[in-house]
C-alpha positions in Angstrom: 3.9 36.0 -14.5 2.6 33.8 -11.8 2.7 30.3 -12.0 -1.4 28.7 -11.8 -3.5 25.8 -12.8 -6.7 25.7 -15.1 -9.6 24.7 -13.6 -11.4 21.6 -15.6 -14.3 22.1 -14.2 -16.8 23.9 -11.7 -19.7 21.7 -9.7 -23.1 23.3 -10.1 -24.5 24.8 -6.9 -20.9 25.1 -5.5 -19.6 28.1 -3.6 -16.9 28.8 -6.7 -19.9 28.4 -9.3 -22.0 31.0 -7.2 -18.7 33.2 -7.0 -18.9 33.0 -11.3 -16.1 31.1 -11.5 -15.6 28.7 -15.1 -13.8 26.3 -16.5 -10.8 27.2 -18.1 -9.9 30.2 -15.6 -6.2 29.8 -14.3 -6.2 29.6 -10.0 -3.2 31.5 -9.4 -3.7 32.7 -5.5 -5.7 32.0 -2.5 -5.3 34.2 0.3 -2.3 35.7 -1.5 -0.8 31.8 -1.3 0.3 30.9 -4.7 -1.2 27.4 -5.8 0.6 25.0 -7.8 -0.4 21.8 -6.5 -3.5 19.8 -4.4 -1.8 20.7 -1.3 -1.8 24.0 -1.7 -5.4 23.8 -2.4 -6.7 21.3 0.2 -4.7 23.4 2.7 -5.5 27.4 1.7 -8.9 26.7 0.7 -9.7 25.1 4.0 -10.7 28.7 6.0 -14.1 30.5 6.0 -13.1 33.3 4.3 -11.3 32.9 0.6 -10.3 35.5 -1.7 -9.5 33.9 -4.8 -7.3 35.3 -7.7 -7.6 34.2 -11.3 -6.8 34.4 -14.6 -9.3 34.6 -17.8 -8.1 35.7 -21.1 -5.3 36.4 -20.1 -6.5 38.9 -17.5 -6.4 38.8 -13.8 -9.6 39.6 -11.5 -10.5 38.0 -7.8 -13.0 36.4 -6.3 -14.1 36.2 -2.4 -16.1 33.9 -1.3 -17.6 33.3 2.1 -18.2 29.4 2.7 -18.2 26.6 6.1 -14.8 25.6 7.0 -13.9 22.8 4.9 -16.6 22.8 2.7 -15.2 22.2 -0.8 -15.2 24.9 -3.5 -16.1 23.4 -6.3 -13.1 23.5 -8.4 -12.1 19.8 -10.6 -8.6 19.6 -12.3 -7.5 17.9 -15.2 -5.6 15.7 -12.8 -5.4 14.4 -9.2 -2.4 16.1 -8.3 -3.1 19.2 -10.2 0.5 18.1 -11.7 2.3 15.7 -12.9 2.9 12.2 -10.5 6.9 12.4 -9.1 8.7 9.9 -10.5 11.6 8.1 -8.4 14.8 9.2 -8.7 16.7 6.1 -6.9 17.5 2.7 -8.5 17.0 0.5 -5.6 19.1 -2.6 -5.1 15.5 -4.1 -4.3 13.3 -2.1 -6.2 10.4 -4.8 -7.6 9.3 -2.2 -10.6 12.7 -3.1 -12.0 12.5 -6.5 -11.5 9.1 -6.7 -14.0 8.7 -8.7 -17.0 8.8 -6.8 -20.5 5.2 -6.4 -22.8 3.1 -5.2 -19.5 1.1 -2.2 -19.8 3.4 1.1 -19.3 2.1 2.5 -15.9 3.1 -0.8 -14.4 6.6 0.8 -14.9 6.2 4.0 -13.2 8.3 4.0 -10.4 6.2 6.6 -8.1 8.2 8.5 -5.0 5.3 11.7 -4.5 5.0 12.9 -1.0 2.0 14.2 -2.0 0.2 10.9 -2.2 1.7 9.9 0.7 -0.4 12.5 2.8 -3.3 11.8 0.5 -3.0 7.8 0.0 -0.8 6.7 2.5 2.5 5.8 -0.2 5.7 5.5 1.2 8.5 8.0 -0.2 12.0 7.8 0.4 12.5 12.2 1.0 14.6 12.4 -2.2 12.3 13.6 -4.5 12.5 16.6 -1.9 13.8 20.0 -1.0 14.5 22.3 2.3 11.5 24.0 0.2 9.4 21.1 0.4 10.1 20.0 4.5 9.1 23.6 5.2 5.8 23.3 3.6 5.1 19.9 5.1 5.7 21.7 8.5 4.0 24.5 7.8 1.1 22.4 7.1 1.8 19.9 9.6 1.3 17.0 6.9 2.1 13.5 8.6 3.8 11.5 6.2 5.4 7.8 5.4 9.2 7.3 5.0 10.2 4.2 3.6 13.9 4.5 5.3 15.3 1.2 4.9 18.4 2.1 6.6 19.5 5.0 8.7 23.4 4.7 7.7 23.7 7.6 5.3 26.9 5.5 3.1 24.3 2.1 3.2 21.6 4.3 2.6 22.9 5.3 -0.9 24.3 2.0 -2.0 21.2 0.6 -1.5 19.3 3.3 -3.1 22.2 3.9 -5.6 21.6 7.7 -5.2 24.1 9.9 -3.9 21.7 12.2 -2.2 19.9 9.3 -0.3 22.1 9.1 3.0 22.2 13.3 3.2 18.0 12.9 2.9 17.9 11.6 6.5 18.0 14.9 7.8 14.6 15.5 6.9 13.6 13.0 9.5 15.4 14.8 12.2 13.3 18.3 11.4 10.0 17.0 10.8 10.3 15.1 14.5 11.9 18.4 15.9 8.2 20.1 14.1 6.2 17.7 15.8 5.2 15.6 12.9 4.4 12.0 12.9 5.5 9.1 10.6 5.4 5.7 10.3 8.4 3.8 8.4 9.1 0.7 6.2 12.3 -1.5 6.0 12.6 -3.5 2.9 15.4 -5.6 4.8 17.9 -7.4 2.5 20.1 -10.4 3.7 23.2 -9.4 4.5 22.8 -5.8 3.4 20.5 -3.6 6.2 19.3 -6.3 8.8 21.1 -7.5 11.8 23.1 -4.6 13.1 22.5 -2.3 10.9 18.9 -2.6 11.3 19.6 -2.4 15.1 21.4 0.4 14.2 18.2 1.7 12.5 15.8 1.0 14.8 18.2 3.3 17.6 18.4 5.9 15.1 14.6 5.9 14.9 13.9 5.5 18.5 15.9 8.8 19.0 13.0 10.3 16.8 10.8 9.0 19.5 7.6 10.4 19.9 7.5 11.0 16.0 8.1 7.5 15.1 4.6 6.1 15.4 5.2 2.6 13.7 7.9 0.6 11.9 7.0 -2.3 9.4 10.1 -4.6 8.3 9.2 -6.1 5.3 11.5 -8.5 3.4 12.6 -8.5 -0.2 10.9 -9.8 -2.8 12.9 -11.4 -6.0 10.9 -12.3 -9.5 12.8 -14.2 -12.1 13.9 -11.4 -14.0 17.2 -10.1 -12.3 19.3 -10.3 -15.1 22.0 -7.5 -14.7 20.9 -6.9 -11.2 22.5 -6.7 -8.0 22.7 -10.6 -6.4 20.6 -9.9 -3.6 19.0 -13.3 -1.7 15.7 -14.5 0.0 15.0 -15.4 3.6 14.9 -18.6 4.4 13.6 -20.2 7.7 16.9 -19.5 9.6 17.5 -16.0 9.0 14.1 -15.2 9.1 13.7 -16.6 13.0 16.3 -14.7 13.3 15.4 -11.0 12.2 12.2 -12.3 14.5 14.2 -12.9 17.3 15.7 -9.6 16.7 12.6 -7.5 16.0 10.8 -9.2 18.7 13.3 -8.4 21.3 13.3 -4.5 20.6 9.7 -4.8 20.9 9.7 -5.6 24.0 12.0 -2.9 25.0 9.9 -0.7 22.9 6.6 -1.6 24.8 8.3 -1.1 28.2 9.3 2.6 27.3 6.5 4.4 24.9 3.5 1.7 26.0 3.7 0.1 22.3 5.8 -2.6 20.3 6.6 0.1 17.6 8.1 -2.2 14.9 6.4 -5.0 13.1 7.8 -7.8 11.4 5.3 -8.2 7.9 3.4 -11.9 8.0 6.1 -13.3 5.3 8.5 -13.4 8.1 6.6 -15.5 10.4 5.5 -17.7 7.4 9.2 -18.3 6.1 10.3 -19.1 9.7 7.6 -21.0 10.1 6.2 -19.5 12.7 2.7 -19.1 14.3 0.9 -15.7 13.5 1.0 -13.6 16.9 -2.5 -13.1 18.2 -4.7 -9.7 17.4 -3.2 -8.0 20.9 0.1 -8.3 19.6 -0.5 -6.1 16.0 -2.2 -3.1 18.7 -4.4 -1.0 15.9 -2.7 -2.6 12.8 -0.6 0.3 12.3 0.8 -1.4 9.2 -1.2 -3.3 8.0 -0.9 -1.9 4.4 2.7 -3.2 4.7 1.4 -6.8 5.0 1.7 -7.0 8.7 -1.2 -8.5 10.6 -3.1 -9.4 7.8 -3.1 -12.6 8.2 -4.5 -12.1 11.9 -7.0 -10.4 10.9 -8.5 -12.5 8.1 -8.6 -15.7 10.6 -10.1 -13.4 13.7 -13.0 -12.1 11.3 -13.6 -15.1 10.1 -14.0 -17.0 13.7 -16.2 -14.4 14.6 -18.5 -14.3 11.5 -18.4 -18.2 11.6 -19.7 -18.0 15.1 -22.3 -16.0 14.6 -24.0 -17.1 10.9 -26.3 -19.9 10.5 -26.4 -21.8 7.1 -27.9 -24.6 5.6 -28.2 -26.0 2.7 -25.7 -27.6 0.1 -22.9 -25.6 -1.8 -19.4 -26.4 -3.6 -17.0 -23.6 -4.5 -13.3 -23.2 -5.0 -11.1 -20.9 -3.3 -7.9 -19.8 -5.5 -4.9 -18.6 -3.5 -1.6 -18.4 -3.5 1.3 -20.3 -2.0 1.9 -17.9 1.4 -1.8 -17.8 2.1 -2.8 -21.3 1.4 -2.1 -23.3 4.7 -4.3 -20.2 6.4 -7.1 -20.4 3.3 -6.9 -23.9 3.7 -7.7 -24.2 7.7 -10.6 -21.7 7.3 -12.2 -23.4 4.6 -12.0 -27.2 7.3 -13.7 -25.1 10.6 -16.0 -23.8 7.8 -16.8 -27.2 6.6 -16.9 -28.5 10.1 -19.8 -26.2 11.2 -21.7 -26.5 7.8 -22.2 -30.2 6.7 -23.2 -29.1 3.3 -20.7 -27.2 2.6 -17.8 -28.1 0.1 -14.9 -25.9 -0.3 -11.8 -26.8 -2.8 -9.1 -24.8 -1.8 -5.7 -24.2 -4.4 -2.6 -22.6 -4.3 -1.2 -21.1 -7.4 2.3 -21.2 -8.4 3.5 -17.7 -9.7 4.9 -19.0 -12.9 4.9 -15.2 -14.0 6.9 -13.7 -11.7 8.6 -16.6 -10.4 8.1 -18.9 -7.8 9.4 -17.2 -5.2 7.1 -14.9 -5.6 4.4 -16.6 -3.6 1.3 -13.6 -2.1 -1.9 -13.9 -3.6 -1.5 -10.0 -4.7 0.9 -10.7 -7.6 -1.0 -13.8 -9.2 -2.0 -13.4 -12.9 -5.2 -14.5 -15.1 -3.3 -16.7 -16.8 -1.7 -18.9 -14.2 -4.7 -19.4 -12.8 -5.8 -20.5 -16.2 -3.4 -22.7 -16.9 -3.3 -24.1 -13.7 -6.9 -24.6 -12.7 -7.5 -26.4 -16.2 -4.9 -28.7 -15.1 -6.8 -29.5 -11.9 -10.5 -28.9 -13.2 -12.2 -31.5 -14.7 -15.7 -32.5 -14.2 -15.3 -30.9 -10.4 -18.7 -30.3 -9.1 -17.9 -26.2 -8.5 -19.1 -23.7 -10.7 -18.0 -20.5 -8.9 -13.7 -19.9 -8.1 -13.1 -17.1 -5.0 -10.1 -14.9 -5.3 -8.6 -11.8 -3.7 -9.6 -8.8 -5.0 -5.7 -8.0 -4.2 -5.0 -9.8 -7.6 -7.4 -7.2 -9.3 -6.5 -3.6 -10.1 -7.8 -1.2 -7.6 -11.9 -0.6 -8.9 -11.5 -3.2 -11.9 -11.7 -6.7 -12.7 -8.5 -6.4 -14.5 -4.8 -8.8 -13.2 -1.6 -7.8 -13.4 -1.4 -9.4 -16.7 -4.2 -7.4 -18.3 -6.5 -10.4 -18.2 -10.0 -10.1 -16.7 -12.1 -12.3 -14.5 -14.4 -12.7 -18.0 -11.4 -14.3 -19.5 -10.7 -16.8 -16.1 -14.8 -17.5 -16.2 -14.5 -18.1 -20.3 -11.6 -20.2 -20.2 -13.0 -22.3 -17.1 -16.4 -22.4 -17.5 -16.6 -20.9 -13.7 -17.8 -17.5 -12.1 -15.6 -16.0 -10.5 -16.1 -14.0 -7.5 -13.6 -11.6 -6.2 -13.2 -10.9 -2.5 -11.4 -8.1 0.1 -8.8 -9.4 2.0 -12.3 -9.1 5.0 -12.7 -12.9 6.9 -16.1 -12.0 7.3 -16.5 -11.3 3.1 -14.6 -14.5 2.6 -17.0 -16.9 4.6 -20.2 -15.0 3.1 -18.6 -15.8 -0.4 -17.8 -19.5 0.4 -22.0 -19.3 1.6 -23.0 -17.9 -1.3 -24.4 -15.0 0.3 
């Protein structure tokens, strides 16, 4: 019997609800192309023509349907993905899901490594999750996708991944440049383990891949507190950070002389640990990475120059600004040319200390409800503020809800303070220190 998925639902009005299609009937075909997941779907029912074939009570029966190219069916499913997420099958040296405290909620701990939502979502996968099967659907569909490759030596590759299959993987790289596909790539570079000549080594290998590599962001590992039984990996300090700079920066170069663009991109912890000033908006082209971290630092301070150029103000306001350690000194300088243009304007900027995860762990994204609690009522006492600005990057994605499973509403009760949560968007940020 063929394999299918049960429709949840059919939208009123649509072309499957005018075609009598119900909830409950099984898809099994479209256009005689079995469908067993959303890319089967997104990419069959794409045409003009569409002859559907179901299955309702257990009989089969077909459908066509006539509809503009692109236009959506109709059809909801119980999930996403049609399926079950893919979970990760390495055990990464550096992986930060295994690095987590114990007691936070369960889907904190799911270690995700789904092509699929890299087409859809723009996740980075590692390739092995998948299959010969699986490359020649991606090029059959001509799906672009996101590799996180780390290193291109096969042996490395699967010590650092601790999976056997991880260095014979690389192939897939090889056939989907040879289709014509793009990709962009992440690094996680480790002291000591893929950076210096192996990641020179890497960035050749990838080069070779040339016009299919479209962008490269080197990231650097992140360590909590819990390691315990882990592999002793270390942090970069400002030395070795200047120098996988030096190093990144010099292939640019080469890079831009050859294909017209810098290709690789160090992430904006780099330049901060070396101490470093953040290259100008030029340098970052169209923020290829920026997802990765890398330029977003630029871009916060050139949105905000040009908002604070063009809005006039008056009037007298105090807020706070809550940040963490990486992003204060930037927060910090915004908040004075702010001030400087608006005499009555007050803005109290703090860093948090990631007593959660560790202090080393210093991006605003992974700062928790209650540090900020117990911090700020440390520092608060009859302070003249009555509204704290965050990142919305400490906030699950569409909720008011921190890593911790605290809300804003318990920060605002425990402080006696609204809280106002903003996009990493210089423009958002100076409207929020206005107050409008």
């Amino acid at each position: 019997m063929k394999n299918g998925v049960e429709i949840k639902s059919v939208e009123r009005k649509s072309p499957a609800a005018k075609a009598n299609v119900k909830a409950g009937d099984i898809l099994l075909e479209i256009n005689g192309n079995e469908i067993q997941d959303v890319l089967d779907y997104m990419f069959y029912a794409a045409d003009n023509n569409l002859k559907l074939e179901l299955l309702r009570d257990d009989k089969e029966f077909t459908v066509s349907i006539k509809k503009s190219e692109y236009d959506d069916l109709g059809l909801e499913f119980d999930t996403f993905l049609m399926d079950e997420k893919k979970t990760c099958t390495n055990k990464c040296v550096f992986c930060f899901i295994d690095q987590m405290p114990p007691g936070m909620r369960e889907t904190l701990y799911f270690k995700d490594d789904d092509a699929r939502l890299s087409f859809l979502q723009g996740n980075y996968v590692t390739l092995t999750n998948l299959s010969d099967k699986d490359i020649d659907r991606i090029i059959k569909m001509r799906l672009n996708i996101n590799v996180s490759v780390h290193t291109t030596n096969p042996e490395l590759r699967c010590k650092m991944m601790n999976n056997r299959f991880a260095g014979e993987k690389l192939k897939y790289l090889k056939m989907m440049a040879d289709a014509g596909l793009k990709m962009n790539c992440q690094i996680v570079l480790c002291p000591g383990w893929n950076d210096g000549e192996e990641l020179l080594r890497t960035l050749d290998d990838l080069e070779a891949l040339m016009p299919a590599i479209q962008s490269v962001a080197v990231v650097p590992v992140g360590l909590t507190k819990y390691r315990e039984g882990l592999t002793k990996l270390e942090l970069y300090n400002k030395q070795t950070a200047s120098g996988v700079l030096e190093l990144i920066e010099a292939r640019q170069a080469d890079f831009l002389k050859k294909y017209g663009s810098r290709v690789v991109f160090a992430a904006d912890e780099f330049y901060l640990t070396a101490q470093k000033e953040i290259p100008n908006a030029d340098y970052y082209e169209d923020y290829p990475q920026y997802e990765n971290g890398v330029g977003l630092l630029r871009s916060l301070i050139d949105e905000f120059d040009f908002a604070l150029k063009t809005t006039e103000w008056s009037g007298n306001r105090c807020v706070g600004v809550v940040t963490g350690y990486a992003a204060y000194d930037t927060i910090f300088s915004l908040a004075k040319k702010a001030m400087d243009k608006y005499q009555g304007l007050d803005v109290k900027v703090y860093r948090i200390r990631n007593d959660f995860f560790g202090e080393t762990i210093t991006v605003s994204g992974l700062l928790t409800a209650q540090d900020i609690i117990k911090q700020m009522s440390e520092q608060i006492e009859d302070t003249e503020w009555k509204e704290m600005i965050i990142s919305s990057s400490m906030l699950r994605a569409g909720s008011n809800v921190f890593l911790d499973d605290l809300t804003t509403e318990d920060i605002e009760k425990a402080l006696r303070v609204r809280v106002a949560a903003v996009a990493n968007d210089g423009a958002q940020l100076l409207e929020a220190m206005l107050g409008i």
